[in-house]
C-alpha positions in Angstrom: 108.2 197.9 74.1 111.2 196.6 72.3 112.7 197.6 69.1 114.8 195.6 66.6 117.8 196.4 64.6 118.0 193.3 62.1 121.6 193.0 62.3 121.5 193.6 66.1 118.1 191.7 67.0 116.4 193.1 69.9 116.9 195.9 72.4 115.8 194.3 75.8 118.0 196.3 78.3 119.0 199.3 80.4 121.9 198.7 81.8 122.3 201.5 84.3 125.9 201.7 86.6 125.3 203.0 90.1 127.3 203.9 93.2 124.9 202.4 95.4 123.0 199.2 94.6 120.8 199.6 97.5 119.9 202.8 96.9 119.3 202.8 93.4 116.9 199.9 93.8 115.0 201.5 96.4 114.8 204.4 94.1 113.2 202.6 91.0 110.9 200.3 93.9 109.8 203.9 96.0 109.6 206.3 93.2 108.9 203.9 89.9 107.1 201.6 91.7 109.3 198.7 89.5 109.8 195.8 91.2 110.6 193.1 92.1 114.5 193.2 92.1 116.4 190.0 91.6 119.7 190.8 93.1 123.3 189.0 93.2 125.8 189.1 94.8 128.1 188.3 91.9 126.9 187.2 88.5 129.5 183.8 88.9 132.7 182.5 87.5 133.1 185.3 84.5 136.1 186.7 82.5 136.3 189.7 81.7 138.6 191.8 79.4 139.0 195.4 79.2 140.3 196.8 76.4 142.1 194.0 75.5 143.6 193.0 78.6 142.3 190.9 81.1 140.6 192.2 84.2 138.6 190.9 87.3 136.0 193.8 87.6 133.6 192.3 90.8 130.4 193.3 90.4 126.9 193.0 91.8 124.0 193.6 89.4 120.4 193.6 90.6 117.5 193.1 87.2 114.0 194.0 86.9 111.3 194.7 84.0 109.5 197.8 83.0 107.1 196.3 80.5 109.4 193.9 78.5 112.2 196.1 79.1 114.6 194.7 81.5 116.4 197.3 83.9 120.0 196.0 85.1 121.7 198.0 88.0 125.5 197.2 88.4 127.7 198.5 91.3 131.5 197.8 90.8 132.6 196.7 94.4 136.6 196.9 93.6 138.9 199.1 91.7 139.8 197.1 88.9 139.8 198.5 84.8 136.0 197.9 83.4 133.6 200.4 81.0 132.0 200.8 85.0 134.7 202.6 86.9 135.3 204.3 83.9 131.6 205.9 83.3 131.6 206.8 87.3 135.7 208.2 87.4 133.8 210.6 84.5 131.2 211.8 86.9 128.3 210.1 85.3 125.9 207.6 86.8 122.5 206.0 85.5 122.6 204.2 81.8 125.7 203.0 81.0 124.7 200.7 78.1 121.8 199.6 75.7 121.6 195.5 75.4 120.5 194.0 72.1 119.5 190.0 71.9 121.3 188.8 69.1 120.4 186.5 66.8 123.3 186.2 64.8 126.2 187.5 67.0 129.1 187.3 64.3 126.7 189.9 62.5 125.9 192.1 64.9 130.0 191.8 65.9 130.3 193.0 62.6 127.3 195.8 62.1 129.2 197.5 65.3 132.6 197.2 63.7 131.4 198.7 60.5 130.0 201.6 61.4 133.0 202.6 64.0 132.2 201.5 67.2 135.2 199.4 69.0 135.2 196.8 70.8 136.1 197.8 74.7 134.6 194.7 77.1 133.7 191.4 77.3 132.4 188.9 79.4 132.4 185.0 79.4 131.4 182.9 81.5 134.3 180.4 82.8 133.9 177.1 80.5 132.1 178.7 78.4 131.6 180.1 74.6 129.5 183.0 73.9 130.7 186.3 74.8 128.6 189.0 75.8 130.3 192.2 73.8 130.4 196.1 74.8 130.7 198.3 71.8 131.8 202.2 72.2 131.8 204.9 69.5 135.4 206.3 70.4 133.6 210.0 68.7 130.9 210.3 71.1 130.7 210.3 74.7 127.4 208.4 75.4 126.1 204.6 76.3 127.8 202.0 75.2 126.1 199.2 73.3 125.7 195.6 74.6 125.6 192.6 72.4 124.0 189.6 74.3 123.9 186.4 71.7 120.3 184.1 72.6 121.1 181.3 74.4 118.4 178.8 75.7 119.8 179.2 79.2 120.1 182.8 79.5 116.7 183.1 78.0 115.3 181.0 80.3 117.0 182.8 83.7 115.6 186.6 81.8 112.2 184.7 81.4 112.1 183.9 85.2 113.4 187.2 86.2 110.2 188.7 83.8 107.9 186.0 85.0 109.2 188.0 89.1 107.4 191.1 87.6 104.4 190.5 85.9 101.9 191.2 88.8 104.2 192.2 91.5 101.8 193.9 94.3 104.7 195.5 96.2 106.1 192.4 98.2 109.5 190.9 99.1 110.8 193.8 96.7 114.3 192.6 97.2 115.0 189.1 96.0 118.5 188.1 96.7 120.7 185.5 95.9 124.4 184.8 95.4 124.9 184.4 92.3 123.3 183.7 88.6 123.7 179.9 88.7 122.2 180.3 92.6 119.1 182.0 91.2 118.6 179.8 88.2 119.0 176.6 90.6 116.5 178.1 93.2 114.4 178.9 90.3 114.4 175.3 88.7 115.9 176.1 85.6 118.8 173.5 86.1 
């Protein structure tokens, strides 16, 4: 199930941070039974910004479906500033953030902004234009909220990662490649 926010467009993810990649995906494979994982090693050539200052946060992020739901897992493999290290220096672990597809980013920018939340991470791909945006309420301690704008590409890599799921019968859980542009090219999509 999804739900939309018309300002926001759709919520389509758990984003959940986690000490252990491995382990968390042989959690929600064993005791879920989601599956299959599509795991990298790096999402590729990102910047990032943290709180207004630049930051090289390396991650690894592994994504499945419940349903239409997407599940990320995300495992910070250095020390540098990010919303990550943050939520696991506070002793949590598990859902760091909801994602919303947005339809109209500047609104959604703008919704969040209105109603308190700050702006605290982003991400970009090198050479490119649309930023993925994590919004915090600075008066609650909670998830943070993910805008994602639509773009045909990214739709088309979530679509094959959904595609992974629907009918999995328990094999070749893991999937693993190196990075985002690795899977999409192995995947046809470029």
């Amino acid at each position: 199930m999804t739900t939309t926010i018309p300002a926001l467009g759709t919520a389509f993810q758990l984003g959940m941070v986690v000490r252990d990649i491995e382990a968390a995906m042989q959690h929600w494979i064993k005791a879920m039974g989601v599956g299959p994982f599509i795991y990298m090693e790096e999402p590729g050539p990102i910047k990032c910004t943290y709180r207004g200052k630049p930051t090289d946060a390396k991650i690894s992020v592994a994504f499945t479906y419940t349903d239409n739901m997407q599940i990320e897992l995300i495992q910070q493999r250095n020390t540098a500033p990010s919303p990550y290290m943050d939520f696991l220096a506070s002793g949590r672990e598990g859902l760091q953030h909801l994602a919303f597809y947005a339809n109209d980013p500047e609104a959604a920018y703008r919704q969040m902004e209105a109603n308190g939340l700050k702006l605290a991470y982003t991400i970009e791909p090198v050479g490119g234009t649309e930023q993925v945006r994590y919004y915090e309420d600075p008066k609650q301690v909670g998830t943070m909220t993910e805008i994602v704008p639509i773009h045909p590409a990214r739709r088309r890599i979530h679509g094959a990662i959904l595609a992974a799921t629907k009918g999995w019968e328990g094999k070749n859980p893991i999937r693993r490649f190196k990075s985002i542009p690795h899977f999409a090219e192995v995947s046809g999509l470029i």
